[in-house]
C-alpha positions in Angstrom: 0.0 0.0 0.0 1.5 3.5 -0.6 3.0 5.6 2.4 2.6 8.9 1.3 3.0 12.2 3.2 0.9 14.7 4.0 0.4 17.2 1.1 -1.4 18.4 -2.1 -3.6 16.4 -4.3 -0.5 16.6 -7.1 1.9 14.9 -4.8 0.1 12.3 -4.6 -1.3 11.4 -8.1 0.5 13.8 -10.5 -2.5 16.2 -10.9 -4.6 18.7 -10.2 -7.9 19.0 -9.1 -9.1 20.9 -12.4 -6.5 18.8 -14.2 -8.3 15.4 -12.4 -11.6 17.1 -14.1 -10.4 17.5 -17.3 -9.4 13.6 -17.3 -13.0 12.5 -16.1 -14.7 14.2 -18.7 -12.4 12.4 -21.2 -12.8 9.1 -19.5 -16.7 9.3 -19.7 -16.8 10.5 -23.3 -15.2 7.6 -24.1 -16.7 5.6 -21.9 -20.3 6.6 -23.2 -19.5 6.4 -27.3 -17.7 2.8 -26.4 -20.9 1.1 -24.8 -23.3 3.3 -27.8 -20.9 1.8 -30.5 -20.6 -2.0 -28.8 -24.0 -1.6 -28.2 -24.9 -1.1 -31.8 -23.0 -3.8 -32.7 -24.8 -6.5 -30.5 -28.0 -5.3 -31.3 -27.6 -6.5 -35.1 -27.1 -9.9 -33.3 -30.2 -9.3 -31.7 -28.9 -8.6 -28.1 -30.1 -6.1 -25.5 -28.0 -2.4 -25.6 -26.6 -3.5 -21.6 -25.3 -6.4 -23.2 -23.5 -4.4 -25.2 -22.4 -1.9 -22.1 -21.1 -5.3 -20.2 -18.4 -6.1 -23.1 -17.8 -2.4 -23.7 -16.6 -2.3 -20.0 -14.3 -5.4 -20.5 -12.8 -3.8 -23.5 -11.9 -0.8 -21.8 -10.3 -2.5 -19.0 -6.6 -4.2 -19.1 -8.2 -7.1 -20.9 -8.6 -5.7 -24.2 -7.1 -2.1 -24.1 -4.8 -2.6 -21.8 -3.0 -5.6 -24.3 -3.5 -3.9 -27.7 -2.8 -0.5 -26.2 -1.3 -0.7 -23.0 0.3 2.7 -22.9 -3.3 4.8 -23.9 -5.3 2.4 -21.3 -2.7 3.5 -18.7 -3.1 6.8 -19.8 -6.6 7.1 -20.0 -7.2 5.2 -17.0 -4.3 5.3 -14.8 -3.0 2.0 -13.1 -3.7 3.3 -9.7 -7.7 3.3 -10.9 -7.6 -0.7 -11.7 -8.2 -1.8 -8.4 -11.1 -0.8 -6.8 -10.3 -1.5 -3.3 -6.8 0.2 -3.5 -6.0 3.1 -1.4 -3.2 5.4 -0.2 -2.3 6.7 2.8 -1.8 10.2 3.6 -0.1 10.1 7.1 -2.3 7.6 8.7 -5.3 7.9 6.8 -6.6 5.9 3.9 -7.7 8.2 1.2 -9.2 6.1 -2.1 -8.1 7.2 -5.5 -10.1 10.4 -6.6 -11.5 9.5 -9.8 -12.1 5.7 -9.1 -14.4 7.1 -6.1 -16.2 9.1 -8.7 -16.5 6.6 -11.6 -17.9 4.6 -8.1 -20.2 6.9 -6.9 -21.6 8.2 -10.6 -22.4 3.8 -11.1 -23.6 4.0 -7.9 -26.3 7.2 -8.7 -27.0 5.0 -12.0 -28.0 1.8 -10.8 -30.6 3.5 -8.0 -31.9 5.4 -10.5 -32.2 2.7 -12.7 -33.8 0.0 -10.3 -36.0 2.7 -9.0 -37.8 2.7 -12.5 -38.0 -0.8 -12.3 -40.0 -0.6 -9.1 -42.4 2.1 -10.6 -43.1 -0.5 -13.3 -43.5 -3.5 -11.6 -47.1 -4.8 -11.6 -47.7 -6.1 -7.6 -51.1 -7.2 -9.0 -50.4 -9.1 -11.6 -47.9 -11.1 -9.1 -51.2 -12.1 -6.9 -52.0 -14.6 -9.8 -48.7 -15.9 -9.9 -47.5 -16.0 -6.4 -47.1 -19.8 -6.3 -45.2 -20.3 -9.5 -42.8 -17.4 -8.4 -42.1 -18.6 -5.0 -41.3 -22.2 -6.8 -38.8 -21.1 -9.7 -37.5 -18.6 -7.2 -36.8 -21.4 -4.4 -35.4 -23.5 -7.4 -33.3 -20.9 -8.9 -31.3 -20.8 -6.0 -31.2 -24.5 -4.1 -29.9 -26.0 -7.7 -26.9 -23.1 -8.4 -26.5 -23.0 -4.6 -25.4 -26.5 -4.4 -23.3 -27.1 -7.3 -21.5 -23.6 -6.6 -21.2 -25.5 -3.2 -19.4 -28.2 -4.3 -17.2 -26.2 -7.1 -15.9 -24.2 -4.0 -15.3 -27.6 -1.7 -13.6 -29.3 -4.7 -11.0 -25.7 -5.0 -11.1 -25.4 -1.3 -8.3 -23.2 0.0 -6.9 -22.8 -3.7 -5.3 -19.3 -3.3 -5.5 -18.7 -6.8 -9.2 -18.5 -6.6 -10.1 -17.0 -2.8 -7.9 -15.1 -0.5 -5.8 -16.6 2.6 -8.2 -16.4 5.6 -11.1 -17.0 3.8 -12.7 -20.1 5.6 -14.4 -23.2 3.4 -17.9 -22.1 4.7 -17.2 -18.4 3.7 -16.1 -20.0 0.0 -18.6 -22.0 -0.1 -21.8 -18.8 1.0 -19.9 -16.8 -1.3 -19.5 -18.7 -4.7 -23.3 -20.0 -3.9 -24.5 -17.0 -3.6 -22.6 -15.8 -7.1 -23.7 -18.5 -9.0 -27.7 -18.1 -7.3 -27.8 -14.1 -8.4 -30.2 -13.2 -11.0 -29.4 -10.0 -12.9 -32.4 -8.4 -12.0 -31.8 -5.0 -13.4 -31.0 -6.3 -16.7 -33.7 -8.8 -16.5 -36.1 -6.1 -16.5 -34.7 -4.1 -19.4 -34.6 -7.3 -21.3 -38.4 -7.4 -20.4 -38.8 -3.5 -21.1 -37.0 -4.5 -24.6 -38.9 -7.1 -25.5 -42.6 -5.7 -24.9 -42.9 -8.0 -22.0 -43.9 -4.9 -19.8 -47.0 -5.4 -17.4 -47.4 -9.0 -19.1 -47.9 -12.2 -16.9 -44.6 -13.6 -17.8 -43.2 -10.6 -17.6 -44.4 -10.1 -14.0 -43.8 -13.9 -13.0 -39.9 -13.5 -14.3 -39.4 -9.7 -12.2 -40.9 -11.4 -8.9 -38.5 -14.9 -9.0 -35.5 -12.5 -10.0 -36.1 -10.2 -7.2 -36.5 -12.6 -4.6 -33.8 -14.8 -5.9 -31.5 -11.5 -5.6 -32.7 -10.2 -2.1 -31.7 -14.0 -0.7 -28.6 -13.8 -2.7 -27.6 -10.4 -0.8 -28.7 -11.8 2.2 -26.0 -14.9 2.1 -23.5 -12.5 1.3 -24.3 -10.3 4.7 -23.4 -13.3 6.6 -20.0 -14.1 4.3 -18.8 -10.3 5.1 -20.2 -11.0 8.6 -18.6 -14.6 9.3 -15.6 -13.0 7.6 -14.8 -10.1 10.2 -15.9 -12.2 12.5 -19.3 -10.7 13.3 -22.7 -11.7 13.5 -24.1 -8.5 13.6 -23.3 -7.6 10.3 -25.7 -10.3 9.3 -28.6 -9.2 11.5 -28.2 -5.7 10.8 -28.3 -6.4 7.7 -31.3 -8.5 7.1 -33.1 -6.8 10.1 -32.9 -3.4 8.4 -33.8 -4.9 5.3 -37.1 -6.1 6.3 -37.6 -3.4 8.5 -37.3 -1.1 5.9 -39.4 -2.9 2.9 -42.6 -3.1 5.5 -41.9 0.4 6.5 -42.1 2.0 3.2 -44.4 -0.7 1.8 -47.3 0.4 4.5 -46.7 4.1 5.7 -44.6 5.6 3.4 -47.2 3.8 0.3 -49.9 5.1 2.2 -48.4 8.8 2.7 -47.8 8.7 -1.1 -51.2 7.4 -2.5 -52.9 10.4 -0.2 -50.8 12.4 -1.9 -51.0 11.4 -5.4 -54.1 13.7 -6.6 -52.0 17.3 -5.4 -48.3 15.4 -6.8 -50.2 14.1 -9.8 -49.5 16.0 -13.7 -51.4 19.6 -13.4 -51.6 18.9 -9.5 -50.8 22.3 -7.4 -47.6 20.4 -6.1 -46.7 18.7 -9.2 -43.4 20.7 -9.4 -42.5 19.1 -6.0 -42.8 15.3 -7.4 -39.2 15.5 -9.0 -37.4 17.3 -5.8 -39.3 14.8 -2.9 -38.3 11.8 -5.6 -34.9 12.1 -5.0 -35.0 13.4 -1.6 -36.9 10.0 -0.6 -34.8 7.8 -3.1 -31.2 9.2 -2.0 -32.5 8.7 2.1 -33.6 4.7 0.7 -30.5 4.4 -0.9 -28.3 5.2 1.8 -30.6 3.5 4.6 -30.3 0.0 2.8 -26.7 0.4 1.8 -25.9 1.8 5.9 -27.1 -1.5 7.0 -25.8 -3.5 4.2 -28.4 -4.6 2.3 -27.3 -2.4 -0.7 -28.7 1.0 -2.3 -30.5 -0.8 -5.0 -33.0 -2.8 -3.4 -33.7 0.6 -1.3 -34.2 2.2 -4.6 -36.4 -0.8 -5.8 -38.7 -0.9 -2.9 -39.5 2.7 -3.6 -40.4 2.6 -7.1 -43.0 -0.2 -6.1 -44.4 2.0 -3.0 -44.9 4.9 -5.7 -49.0 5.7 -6.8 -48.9 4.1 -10.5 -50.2 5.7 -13.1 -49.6 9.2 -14.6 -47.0 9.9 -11.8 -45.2 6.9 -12.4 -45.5 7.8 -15.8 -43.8 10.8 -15.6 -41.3 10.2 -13.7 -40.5 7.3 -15.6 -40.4 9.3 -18.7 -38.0 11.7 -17.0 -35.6 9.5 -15.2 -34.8 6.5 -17.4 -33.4 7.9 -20.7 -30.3 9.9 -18.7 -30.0 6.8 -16.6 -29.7 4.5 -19.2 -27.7 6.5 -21.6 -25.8 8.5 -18.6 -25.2 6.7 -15.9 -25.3 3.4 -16.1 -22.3 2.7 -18.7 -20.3 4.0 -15.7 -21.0 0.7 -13.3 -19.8 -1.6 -16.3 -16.7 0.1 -17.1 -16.4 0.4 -13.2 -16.2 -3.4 -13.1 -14.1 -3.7 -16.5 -11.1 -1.9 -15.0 -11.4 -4.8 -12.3 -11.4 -7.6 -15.3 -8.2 -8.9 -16.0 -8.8 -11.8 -18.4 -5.2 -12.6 -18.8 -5.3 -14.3 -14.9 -7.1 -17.3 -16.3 -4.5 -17.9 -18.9 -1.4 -17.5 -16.5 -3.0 -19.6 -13.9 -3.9 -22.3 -15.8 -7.7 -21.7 -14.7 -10.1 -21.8 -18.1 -10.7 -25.4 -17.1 -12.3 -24.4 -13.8 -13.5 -21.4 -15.6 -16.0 -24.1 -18.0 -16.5 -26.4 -15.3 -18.3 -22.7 -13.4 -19.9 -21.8 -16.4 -21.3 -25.3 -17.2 -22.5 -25.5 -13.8 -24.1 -22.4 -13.5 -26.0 -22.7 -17.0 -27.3 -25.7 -16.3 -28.5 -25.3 -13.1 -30.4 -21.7 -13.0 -31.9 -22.4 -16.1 -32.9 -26.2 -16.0 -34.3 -25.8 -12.4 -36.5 -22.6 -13.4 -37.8 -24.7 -16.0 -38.6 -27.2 -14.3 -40.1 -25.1 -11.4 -42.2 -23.3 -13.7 -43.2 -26.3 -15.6 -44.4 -28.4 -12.5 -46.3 -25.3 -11.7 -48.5 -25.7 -14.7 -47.1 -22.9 -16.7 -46.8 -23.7 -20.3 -44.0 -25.3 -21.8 -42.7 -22.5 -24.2 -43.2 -19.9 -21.0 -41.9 -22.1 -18.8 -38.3 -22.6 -21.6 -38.3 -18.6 -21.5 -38.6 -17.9 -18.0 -35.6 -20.4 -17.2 -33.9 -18.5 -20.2 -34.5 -15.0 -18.6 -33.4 -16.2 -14.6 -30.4 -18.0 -16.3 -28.9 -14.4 -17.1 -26.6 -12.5 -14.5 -25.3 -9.8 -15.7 -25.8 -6.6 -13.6 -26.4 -8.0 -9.9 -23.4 -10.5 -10.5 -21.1 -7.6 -11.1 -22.5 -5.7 -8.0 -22.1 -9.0 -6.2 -18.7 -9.4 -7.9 -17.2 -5.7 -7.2 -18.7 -5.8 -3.3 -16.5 -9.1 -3.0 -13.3 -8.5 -4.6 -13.3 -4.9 -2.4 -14.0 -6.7 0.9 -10.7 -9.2 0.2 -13.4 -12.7 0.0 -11.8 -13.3 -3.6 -9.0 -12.4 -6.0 -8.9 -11.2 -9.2 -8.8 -14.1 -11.3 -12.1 -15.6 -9.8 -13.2 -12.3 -10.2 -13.2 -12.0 -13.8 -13.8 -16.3 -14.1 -17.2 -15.1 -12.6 -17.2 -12.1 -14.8 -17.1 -14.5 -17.9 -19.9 -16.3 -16.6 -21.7 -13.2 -16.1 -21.3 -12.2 -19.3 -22.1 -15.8 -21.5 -25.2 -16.4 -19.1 -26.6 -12.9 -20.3 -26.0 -13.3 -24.1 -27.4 -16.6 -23.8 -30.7 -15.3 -22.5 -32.1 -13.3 -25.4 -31.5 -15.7 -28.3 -32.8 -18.3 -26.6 -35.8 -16.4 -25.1 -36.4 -15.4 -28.4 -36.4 -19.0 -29.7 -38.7 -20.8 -27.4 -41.1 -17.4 -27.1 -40.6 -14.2 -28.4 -41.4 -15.2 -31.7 -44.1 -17.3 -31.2 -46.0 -14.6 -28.3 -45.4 -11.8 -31.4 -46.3 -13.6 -34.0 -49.5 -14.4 -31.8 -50.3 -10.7 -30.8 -49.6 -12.0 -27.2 -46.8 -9.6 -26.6 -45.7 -5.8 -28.0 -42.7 -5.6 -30.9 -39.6 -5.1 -29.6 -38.5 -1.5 -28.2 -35.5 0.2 -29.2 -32.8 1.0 -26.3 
């Protein structure tokens, strides 16, 4: 770690604070025209634009970039920036890099806002009818990944190439569970959004497993952090707040909201306060559920379902998402793509191990959400898509991914192992969607066209 002594800003990284500005707004215009122009290209192979923001970030990072160009990834994002959990010390306190802390923080801002639109669509209603085939693919979408990322992680116990010394077999085993349970919720809904699945039944039935499947995967990786400093509270804090927190704002603040929702409402007399008491009350979830360690975006979740549907939903829908989506939430994937380093695997001898995850993980998640959904009497062809659409990871994974890799649980080359898996899971899950439903549900008037990102 870096001793440094007390002084200015350029001692310590080489720049100035506008000079550090200047540098930033570099980084993001490339960032942003990299995940537009990957992005484009996917979507001619009929992927989802965030598929397309995922590779863009692992291109930017020292897997891609940093081989063909080493010098101009070094440049453009200085060594110092790819580890996220490396810090300095001036005199005796830790001080993060500058710009890494604001590449975090402006992911962090994107993904509430984004997850906060999911919650404003998400139909509770429509969920009622499909309660008990939810429950079941959710209960099975994260026993089956569960146990076979249980026995991957007992097979490489105490391998240091994969987890960090200290790291106990139980805390191995939580953690790579937990990774290989995760659904990638967020993306899972823009798939959803993409796709014209919106408001539908399957569309509904896929948000409420993937939610649940997430909030117990967060929840196993409170008590890995916990059992890993060595306490428990961590754990009940965690999941105590959590729950404390969903009833709170489910009842009160709900109720607060929908006797508000005529004055708040579009040509309302406090219409102009909707915007300003949005973020007031999203920024206080977000930091509540992150405080006790259940994480900012199921805060911001939580409140977007609480919200009165309808035309204020609508509206701030129709004012939030587009600069979230093309803004802020290329930032998070190039956040984690700076933390990829591909060329691990290879030194380490680890693509076999890589497979034997990414086998593992495909056919559990999916198989067992078919199955679930199947035994539940859904219809075969929704039953195929909804294992398609849990079988992705994407988003969450990476969140998952970043928070352990920070925290010391695992090193870099499991990091991006799981990265991979994260990434082929979620190009699997369109095409095949698409195969076993899509086409068929359009083709049949079931479902609207396909939405541009």
């Amino acid at each position: 770690m870096p001793v440094l002594n007390r002084g200015s800003l350029v001692d310590w990284v080489g720049l100035s604070n506008p000079e550090l500005a200047i540098l930033f707004f570099l980084q993001y215009t490339i960032i942003l025209v990299t995940c537009r122009v990957v992005g484009f290209i996917v979507k001619r192979f009929g992927q989802p634009q965030v598929v397309g923001e995922m590779i863009a970030g692992v291109c930017l990072g020292p897997s891609l970039l940093g081989i063909v160009a080493p010098q101009v990834q070094h440049w453009l994002f200085p060594k110092l920036l790819l580890n996220a959990g490396e810090v300095v010390m001036i005199g005796t306190t830790k001080v993060p890099h500058p710009l890494m802390s604001v590449i975090y923080c402006f992911a962090q801002v994107g993904l509430v806002l984004y997850m906060f639109c999911i919650g404003l669509e998400f139909d509770t209603k429509l969920l009622k009818h499909r309660a008990r085939s939810a429950i079941s693919v959710s209960i099975a979408g994260i026993a089956a990944p569960f146990a076979l990322g249980a026995v991957i992680a007992y097979m490489y116990r105490s391998d240091a190439a994969l987890f960090t010394p200290g790291v106990s077999l139980v805390e191995e085993i939580l953690f790579l569970g937990a990774a290989m349970s995760i659904t990638a919720f967020p993306m899972l809904a823009r798939i959803i959004y993409e796709r014209g699945l919106t408001g539908t039944s399957i569309g509904t039935l896929a948000l409420a497993a993937g939610s649940s499947d997430d909030a117990a995967a967060w929840c196993i990786l409170a008590i890995v952090l916990a059992s890993f400093k060595h306490d428990p509270m961590i754990a009940a804090v965690a999941i105590g707040g959590g729950l404390f927190y969903a009833v709170f704002t489910l009842t009160a603040i709900r109720f607060v909201l929908a006797r508000l929702a005529a004055k708040l409402a579009p040509g309302g007399p406090w219409n102009v306060y909707l915007l300003p008491l949005t973020f007031v009350l999203l920024m206080l979830a977000a930091w509540w559920t992150d405080y006790v360690g259940i994480y900012a975006v199921f805060g911001a979740f939580i409140l977007g379902i609480a919200m009165p549907k309808g035309p204020i939903a609508d509206q701030l829908r129709a004012k939030i998402e587009p600069a979230t989506t093309n803004l802020l939430l290329p930032m998070f994937f190039v956040f984690s793509g700076l933390n990829t380093q591909l060329n691990l695997i290879g030194a380490g001898g680890l693509w076999g191990v890589t497979f034997i995850i990414l086998l593992a993980s495909i056919a559990a998640k999916g198989v067992a959400c078919f199955a679930a959904a199947k035994l539940n009497g859904e219809p075969t062809r929704e039953a195929m898509a909804i294992g398609a659409l849990m079988n992705a990871r994407g988003l969450m994974e990476l969140i998952l991914l970043n928070i352990g890799l920070e925290r010391g649980v695992i090193t870099p080359a499991l990091f991006s192992m799981l990265v991979i898996m994260a990434i082929v899971t979620t190009l699997m899950a369109t095409p095949i969607f698409e195969f076993v439903y899509g086409r068929h549900a359009r083709a049949a008037g079931t479902i609207g066209a396909t939405k541009a990102a």
